[in-house]
Z-matrix of the N, CA and C atoms (Angstrom, degrees):
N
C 1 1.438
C 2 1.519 1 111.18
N 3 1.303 2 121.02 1 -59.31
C 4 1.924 3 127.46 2 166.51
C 5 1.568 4 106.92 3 -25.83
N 6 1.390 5 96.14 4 -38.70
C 7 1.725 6 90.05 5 -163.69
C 8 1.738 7 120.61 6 -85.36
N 9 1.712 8 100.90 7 0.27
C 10 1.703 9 95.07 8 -172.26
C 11 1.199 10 104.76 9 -74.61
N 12 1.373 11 158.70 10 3.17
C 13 1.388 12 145.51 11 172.43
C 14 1.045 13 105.86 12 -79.34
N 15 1.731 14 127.82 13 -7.32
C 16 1.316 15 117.78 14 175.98
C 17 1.740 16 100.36 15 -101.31
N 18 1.170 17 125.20 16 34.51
C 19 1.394 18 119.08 17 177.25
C 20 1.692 19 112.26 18 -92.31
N 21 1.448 20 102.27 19 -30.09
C 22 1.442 21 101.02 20 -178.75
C 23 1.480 22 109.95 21 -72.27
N 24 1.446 23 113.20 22 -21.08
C 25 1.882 24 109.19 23 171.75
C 26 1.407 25 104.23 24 -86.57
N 27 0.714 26 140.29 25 -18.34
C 28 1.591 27 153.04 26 -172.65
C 29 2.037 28 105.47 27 -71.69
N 30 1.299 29 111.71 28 -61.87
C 31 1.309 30 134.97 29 -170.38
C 32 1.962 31 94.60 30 -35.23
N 33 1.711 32 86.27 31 -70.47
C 34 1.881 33 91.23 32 178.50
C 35 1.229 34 115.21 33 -24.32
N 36 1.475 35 104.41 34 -72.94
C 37 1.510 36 111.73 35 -176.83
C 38 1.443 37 127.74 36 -43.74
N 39 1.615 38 120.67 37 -36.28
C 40 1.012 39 134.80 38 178.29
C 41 1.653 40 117.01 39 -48.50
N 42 1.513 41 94.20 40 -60.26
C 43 1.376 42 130.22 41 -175.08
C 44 1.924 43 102.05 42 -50.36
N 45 1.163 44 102.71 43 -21.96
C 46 1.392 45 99.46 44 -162.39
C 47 1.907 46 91.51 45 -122.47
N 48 1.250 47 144.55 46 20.44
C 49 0.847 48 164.08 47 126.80
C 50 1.511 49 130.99 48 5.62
N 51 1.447 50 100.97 49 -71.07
C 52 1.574 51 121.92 50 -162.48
C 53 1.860 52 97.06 51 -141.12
N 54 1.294 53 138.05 52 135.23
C 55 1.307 54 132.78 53 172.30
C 56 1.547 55 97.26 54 -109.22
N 57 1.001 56 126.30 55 112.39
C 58 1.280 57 111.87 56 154.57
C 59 1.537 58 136.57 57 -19.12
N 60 1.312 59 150.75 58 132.52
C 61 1.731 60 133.11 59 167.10
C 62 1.425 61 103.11 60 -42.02
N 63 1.278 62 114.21 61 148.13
C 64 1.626 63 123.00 62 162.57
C 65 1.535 64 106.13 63 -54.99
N 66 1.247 65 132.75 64 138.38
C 67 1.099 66 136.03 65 -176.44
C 68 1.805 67 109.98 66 -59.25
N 69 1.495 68 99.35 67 167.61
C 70 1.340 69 91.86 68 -169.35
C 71 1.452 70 116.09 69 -100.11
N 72 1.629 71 134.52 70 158.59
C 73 1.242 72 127.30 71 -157.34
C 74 1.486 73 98.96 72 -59.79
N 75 1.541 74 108.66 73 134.08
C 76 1.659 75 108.10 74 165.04
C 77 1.527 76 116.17 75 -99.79
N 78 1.260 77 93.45 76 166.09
C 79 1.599 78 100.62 77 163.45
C 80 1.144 79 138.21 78 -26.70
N 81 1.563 80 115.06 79 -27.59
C 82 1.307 81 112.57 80 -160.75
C 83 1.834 82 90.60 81 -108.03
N 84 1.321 83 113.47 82 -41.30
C 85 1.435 84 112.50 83 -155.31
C 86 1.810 85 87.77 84 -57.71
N 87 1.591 86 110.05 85 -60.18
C 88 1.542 87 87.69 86 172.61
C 89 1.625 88 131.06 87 -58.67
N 90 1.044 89 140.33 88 -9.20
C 91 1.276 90 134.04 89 154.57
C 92 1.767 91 129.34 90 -61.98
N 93 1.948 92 97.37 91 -39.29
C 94 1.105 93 90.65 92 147.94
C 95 1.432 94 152.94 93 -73.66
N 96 1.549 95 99.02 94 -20.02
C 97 1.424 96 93.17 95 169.03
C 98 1.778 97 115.73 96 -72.40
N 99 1.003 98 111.48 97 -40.21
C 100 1.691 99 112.12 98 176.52
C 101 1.515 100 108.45 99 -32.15
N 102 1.943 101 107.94 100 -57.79
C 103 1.047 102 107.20 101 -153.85
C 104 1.970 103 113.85 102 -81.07
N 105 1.165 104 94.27 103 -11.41
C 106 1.892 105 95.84 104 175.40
C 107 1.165 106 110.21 105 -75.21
N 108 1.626 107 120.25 106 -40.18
C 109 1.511 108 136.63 107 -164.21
C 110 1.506 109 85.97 108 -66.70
N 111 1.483 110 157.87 109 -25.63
C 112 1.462 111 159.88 110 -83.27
C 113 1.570 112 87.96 111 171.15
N 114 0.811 113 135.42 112 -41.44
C 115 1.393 114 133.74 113 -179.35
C 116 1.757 115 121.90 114 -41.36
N 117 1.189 116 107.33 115 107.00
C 118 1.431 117 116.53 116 -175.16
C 119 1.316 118 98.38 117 -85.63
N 120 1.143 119 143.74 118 40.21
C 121 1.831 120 129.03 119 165.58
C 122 1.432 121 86.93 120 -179.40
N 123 1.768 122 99.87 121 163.25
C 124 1.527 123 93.70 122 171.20
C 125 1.395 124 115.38 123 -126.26
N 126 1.503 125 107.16 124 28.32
C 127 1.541 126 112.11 125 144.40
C 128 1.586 127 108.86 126 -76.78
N 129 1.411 128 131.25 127 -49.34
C 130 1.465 129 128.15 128 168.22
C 131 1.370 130 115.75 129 -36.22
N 132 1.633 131 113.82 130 -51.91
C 133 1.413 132 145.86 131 -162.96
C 134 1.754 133 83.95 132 -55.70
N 135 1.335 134 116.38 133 -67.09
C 136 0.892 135 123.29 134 -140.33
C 137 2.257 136 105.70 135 -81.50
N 138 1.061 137 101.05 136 -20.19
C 139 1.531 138 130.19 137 163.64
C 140 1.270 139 115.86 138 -39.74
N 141 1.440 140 105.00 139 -70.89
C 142 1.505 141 130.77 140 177.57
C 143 1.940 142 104.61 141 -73.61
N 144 0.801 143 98.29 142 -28.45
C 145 1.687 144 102.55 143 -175.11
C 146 1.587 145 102.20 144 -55.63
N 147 2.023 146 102.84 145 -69.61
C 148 1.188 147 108.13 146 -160.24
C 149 1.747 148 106.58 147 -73.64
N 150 1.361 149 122.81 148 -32.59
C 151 1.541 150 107.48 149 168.95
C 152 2.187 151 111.64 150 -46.17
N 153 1.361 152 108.90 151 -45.57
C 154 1.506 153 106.47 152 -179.08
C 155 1.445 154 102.68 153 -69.21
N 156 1.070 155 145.01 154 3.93
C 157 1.433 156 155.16 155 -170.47
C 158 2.005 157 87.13 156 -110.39
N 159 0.819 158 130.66 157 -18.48
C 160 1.496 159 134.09 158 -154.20
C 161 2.022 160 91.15 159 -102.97
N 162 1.501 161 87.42 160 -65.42
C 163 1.774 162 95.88 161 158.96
C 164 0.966 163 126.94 162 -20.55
N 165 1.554 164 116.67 163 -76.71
C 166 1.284 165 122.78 164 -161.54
C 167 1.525 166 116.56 165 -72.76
N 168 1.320 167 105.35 166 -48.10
C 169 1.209 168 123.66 167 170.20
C 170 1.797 169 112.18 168 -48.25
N 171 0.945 170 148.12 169 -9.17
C 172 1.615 171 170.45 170 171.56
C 173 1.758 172 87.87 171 -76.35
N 174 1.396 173 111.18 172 92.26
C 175 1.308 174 116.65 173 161.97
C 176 1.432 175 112.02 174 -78.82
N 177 1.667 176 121.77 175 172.42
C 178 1.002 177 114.69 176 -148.21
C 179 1.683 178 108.79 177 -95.59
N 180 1.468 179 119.39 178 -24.62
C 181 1.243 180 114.51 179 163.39
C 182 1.844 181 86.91 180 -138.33
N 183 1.882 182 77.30 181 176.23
C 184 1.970 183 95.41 182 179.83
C 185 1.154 184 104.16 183 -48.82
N 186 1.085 185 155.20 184 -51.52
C 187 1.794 186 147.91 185 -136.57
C 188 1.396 187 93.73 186 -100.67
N 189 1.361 188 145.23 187 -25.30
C 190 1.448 189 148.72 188 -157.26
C 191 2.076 190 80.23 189 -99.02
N 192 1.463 191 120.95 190 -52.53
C 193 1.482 192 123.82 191 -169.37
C 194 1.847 193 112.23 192 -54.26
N 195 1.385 194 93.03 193 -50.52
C 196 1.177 195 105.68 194 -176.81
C 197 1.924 196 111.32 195 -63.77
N 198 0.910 197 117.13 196 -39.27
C 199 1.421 198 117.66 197 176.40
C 200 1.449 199 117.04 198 -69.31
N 201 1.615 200 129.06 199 -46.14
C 202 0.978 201 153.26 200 122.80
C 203 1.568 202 103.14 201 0.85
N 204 1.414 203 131.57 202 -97.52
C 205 1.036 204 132.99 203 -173.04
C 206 1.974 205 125.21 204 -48.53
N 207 1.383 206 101.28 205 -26.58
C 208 1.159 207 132.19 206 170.70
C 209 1.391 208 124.15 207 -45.07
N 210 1.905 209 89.69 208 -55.25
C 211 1.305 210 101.79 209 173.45
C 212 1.474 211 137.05 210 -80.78
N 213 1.599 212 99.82 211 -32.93
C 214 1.002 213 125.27 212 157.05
C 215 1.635 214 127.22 213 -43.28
N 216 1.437 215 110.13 214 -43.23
C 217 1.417 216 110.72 215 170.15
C 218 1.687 217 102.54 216 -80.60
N 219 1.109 218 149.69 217 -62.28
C 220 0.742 219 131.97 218 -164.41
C 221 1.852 220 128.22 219 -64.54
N 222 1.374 221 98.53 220 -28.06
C 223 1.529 222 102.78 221 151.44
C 224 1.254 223 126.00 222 -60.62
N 225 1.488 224 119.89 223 -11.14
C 226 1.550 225 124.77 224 176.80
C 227 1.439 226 98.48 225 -83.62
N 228 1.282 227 114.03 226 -37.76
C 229 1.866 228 114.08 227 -163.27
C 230 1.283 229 103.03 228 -91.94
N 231 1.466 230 116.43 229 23.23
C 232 1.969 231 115.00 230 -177.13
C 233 1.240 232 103.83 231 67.07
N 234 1.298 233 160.01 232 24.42
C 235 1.207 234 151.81 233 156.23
C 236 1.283 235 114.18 234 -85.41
N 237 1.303 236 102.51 235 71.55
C 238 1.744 237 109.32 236 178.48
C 239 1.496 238 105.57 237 -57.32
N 240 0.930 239 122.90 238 -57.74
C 241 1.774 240 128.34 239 -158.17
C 242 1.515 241 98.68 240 -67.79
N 243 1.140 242 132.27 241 -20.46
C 244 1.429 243 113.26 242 -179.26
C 245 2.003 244 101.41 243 -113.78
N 246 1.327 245 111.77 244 16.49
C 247 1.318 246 100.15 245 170.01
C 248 1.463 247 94.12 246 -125.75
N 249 1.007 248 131.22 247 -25.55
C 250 1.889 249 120.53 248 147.39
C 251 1.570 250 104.75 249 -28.56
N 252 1.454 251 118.26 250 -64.25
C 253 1.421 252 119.79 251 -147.14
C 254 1.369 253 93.38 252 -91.85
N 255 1.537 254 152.30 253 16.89
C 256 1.317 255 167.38 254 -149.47
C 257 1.533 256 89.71 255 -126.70
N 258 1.830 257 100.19 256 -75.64
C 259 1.998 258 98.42 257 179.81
C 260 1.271 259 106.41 258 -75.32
N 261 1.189 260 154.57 259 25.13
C 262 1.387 261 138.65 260 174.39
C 263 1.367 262 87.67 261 -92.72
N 264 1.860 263 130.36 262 -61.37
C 265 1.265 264 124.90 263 -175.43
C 266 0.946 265 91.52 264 -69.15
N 267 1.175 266 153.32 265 -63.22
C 268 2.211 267 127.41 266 -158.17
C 269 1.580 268 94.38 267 -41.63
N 270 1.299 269 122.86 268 -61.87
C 271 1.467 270 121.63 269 -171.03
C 272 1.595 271 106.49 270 -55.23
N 273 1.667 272 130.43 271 -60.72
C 274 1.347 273 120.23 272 177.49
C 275 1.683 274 122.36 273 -47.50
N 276 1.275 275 106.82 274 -13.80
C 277 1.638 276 121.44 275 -176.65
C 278 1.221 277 109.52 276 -97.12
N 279 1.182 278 146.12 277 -47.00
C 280 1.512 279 167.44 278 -127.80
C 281 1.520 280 114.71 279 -170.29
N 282 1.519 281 118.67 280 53.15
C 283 1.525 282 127.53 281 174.16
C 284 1.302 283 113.71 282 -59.67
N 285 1.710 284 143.92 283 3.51
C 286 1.106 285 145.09 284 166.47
C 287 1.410 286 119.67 285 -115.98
N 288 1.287 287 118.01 286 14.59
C 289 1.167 288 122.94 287 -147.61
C 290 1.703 289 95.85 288 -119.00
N 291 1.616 290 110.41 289 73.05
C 292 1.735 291 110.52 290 -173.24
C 293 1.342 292 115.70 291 -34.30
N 294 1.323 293 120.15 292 -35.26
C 295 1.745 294 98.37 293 -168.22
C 296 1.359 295 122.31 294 -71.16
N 297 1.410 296 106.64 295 -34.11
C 298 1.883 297 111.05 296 164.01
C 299 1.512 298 102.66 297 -47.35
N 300 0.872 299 131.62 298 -59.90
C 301 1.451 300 127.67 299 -179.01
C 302 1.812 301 118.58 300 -53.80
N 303 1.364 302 117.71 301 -45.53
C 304 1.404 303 144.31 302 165.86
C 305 1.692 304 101.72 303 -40.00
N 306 1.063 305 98.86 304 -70.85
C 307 1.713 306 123.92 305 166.88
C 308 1.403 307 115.68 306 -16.27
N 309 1.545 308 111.20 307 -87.48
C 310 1.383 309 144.24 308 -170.06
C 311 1.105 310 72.97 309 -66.77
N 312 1.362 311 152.36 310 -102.93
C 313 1.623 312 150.90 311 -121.83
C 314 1.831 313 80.42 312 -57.33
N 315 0.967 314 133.15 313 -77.01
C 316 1.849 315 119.00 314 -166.17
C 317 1.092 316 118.57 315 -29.19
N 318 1.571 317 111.52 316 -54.18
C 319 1.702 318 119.94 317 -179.60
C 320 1.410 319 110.10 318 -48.35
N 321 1.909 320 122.41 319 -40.70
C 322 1.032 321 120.75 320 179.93
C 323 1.436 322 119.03 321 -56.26
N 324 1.598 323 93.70 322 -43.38
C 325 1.547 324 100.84 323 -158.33
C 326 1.526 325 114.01 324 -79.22
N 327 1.432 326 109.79 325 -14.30
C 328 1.647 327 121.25 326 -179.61
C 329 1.936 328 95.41 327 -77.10
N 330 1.959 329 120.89 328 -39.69
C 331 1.121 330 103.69 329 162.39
C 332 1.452 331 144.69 330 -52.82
N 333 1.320 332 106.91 331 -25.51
C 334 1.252 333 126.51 332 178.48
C 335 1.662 334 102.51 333 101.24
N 336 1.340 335 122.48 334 31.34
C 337 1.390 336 117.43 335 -172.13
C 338 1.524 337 115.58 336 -128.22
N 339 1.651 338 100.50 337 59.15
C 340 1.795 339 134.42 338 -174.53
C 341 1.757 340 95.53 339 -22.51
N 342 1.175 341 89.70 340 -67.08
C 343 1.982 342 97.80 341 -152.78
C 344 1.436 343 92.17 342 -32.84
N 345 1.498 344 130.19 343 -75.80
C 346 1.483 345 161.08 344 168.42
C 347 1.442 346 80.90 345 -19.93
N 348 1.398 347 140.46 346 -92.57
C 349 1.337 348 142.63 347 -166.08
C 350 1.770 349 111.88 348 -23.11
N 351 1.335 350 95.88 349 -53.68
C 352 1.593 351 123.66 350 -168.46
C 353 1.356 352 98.80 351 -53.11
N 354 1.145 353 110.22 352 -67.61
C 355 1.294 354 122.19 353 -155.58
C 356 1.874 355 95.96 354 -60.34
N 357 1.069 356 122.46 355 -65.06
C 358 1.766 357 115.73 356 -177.86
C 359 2.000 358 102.35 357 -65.69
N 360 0.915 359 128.52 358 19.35
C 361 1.417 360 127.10 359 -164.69
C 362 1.981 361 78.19 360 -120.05
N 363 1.158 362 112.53 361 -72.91
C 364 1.649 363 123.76 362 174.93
C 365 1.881 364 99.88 363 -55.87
N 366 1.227 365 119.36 364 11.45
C 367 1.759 366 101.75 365 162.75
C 368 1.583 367 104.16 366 -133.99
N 369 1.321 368 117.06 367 -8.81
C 370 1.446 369 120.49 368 171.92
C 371 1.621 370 111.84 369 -74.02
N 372 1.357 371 99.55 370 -57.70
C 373 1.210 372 126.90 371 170.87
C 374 1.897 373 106.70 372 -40.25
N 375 1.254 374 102.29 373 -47.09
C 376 1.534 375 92.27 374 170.70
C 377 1.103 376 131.37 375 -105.18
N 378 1.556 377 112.83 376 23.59
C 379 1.354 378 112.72 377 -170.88
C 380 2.158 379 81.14 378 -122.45
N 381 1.243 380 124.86 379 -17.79
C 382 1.279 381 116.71 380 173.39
C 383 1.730 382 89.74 381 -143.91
N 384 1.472 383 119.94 382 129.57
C 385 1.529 384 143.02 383 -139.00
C 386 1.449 385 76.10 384 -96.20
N 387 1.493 386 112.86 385 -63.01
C 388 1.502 387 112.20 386 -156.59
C 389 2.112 388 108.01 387 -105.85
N 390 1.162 389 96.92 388 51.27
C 391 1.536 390 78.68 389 179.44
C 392 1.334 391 84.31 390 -95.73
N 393 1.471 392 112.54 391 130.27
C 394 1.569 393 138.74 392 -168.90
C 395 1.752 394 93.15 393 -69.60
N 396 1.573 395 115.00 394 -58.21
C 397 1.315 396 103.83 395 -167.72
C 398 1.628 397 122.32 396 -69.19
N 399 1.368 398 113.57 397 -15.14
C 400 1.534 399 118.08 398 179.02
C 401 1.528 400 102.50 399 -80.24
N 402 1.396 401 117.34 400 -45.49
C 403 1.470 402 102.16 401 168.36
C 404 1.136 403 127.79 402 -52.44
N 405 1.247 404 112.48 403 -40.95
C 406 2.091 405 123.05 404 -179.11
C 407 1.544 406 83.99 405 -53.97
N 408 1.329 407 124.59 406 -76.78
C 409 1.381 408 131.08 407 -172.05
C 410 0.957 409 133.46 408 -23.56
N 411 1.769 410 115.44 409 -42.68
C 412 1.247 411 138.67 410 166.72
C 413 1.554 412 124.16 411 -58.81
N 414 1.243 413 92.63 412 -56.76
C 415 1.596 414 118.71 413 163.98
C 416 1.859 415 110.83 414 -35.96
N 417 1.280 416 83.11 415 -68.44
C 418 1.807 417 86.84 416 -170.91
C 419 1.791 418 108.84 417 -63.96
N 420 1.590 419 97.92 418 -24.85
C 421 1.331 420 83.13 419 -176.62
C 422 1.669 421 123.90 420 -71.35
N 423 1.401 422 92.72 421 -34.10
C 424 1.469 423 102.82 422 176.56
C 425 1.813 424 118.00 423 -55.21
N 426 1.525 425 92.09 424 -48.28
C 427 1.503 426 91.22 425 168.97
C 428 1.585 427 134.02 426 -51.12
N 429 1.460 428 113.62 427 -21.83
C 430 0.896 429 129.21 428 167.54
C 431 1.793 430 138.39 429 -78.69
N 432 1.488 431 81.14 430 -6.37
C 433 1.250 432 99.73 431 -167.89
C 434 1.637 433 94.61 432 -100.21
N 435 1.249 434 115.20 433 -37.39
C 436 1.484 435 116.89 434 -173.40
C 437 1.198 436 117.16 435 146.95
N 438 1.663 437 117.06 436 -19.42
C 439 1.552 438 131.69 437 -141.57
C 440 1.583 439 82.94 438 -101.05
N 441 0.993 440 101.32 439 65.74
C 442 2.129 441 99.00 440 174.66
C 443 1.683 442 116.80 441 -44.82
N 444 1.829 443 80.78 442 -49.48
C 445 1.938 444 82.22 443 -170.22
C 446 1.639 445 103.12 444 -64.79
N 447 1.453 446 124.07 445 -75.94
C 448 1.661 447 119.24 446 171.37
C 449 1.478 448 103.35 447 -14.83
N 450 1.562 449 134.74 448 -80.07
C 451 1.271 450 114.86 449 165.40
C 452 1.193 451 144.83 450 16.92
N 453 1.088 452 83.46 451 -104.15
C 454 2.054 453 104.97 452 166.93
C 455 1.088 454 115.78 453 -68.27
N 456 1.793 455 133.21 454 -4.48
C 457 1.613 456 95.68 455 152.83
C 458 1.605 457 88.57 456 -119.82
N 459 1.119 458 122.87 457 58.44
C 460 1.594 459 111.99 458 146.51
C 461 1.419 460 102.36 459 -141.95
N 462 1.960 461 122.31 460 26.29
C 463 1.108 462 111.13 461 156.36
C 464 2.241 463 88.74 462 -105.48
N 465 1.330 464 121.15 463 -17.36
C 466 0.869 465 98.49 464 172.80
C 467 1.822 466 136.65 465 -59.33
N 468 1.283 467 94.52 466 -39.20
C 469 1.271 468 113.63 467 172.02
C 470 1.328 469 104.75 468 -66.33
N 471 1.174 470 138.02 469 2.01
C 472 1.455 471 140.17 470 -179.31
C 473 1.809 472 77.65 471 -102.31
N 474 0.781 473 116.66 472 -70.49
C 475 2.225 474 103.80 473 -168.54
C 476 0.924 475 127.91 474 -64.92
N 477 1.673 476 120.50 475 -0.43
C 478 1.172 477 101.30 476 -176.78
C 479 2.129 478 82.32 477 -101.98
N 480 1.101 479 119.31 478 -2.11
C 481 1.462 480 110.97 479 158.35
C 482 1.533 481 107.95 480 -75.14
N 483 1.125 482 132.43 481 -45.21
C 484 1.343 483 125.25 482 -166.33
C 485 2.072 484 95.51 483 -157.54
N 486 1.697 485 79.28 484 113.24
C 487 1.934 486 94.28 485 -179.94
C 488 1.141 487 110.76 486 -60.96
N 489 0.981 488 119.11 487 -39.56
C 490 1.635 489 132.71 488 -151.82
C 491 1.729 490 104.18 489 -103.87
N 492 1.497 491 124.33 490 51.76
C 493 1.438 492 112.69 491 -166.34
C 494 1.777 493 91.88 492 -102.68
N 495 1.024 494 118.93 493 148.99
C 496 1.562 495 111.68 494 167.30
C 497 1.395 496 116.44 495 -49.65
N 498 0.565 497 114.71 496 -61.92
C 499 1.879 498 121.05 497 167.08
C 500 1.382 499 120.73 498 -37.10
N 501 1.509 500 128.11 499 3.71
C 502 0.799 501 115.97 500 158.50
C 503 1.474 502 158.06 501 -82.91
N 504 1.631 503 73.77 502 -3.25
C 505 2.056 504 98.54 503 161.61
C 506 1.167 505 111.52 504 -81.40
N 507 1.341 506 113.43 505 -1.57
C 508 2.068 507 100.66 506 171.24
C 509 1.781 508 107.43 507 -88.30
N 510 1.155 509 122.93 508 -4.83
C 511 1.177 510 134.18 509 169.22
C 512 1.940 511 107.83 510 -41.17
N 513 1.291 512 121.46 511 103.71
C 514 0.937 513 120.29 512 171.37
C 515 1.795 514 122.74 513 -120.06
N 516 1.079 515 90.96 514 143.88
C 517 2.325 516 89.23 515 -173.94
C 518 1.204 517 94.46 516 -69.86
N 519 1.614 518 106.80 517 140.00
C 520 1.437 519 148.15 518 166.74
C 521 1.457 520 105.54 519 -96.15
N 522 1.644 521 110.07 520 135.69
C 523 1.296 522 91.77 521 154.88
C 524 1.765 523 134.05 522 -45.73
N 525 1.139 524 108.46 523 167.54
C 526 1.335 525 108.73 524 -167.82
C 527 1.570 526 88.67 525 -136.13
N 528 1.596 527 114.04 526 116.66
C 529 1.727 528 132.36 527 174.40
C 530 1.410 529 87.92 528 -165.07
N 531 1.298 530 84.17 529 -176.77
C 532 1.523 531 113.39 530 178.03
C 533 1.290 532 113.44 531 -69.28
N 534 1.010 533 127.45 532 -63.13
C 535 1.658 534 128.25 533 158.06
C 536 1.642 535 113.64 534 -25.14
N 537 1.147 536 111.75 535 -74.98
C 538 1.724 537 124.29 536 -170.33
C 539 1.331 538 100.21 537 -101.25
N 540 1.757 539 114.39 538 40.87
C 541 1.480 540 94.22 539 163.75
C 542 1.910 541 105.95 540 -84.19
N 543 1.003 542 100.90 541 142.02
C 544 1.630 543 110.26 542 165.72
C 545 1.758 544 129.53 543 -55.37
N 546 1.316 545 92.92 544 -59.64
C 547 1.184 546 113.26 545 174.90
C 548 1.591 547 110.03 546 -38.38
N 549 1.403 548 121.04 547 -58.64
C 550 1.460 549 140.45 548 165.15
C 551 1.745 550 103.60 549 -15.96
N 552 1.734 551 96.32 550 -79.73
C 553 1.169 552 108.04 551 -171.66
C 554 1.574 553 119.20 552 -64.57
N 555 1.148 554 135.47 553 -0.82
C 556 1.678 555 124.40 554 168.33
C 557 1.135 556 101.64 555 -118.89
């Protein structure tokens, strides 16, 4: 009985407890990917993009959404430091859940602090194979880092998911041998 005044601090914690699994691929997210990869324009391109942008963004329960969205606005209004600390808990709550990771890697990468970017860009990326924008993400980050070649074929592997990505004028020729053949690497 002494102890129920500590229930209202308690509740938070609760709430943040258990994350549900990220839901499982539906019907549509694979239909959309078919249809961008297939996409003859990149207003279409871009159609199919932002509904799979709609996807991912679909955290896995309300309390994981709400934090999520949280951060999201406040990374819109330049408040890096409190949408860092927004995806750090989506991520401490929801450790499988790529877009918290997707997330935080932007905030990094809008700081200019790649490695940090990389690293949640390289766990999104493997927790969802084809999220088109963590690869672009990845891509640029690497480029930034120095790693040109990694780059360019993990912005390639970003086009042959989606032709039509803006980024595809950073596409620059590699030598072409046996060593730096491309083809090899995807």
């Amino acid at each position: 009985m002494r102890y129920l005044y500590l229930l209202p601090f308690l509740l938070p914690v609760a709430a943040f407890a258990a994350c549900p699994p990220p839901p499982e691929r539906s019907a549509r997210h694979t239909e959309l990917m078919a249809l961008v990869a297939e996409a003859t324009n990149e207003t279409q391109a871009r159609e199919y993009t932002n509904e799979l942008w709609g996807i991912w963004a679909t955290a896995p329960d309300e309390t994981a959404q709400e934090v999520l969205d949280r951060g999201m606005k406040r990374r819109a209004s330049y408040d890096f430091v409190g949408a860092l600390s927004d995806f750090d808990a989506l991520i401490d709550y929801c450790p499988d859940y790529a877009e918290g990771y997707n997330q935080r890697a932007f905030v990094n990468f809008i700081r200019e602090d790649y490695e940090t970017a990389l690293k949640d860009l390289n766990r999104a990326v493997e927790l969802t194979p084809d999220h088109i924008g963590a690869i672009v993400g990845r891509a640029l980050a690497l480029m930034q880092l120095g790693q040109t070649r990694e780059g360019q074929i993990a912005l390639r592997k970003a086009l042959l998911l989606n032709p039509w990505l803006p980024e595809r004028n950073r596409i620059i020729p590699l030598p072409h041998n046996k060593e730096n053949d491309i083809e090899t690497d995807l």
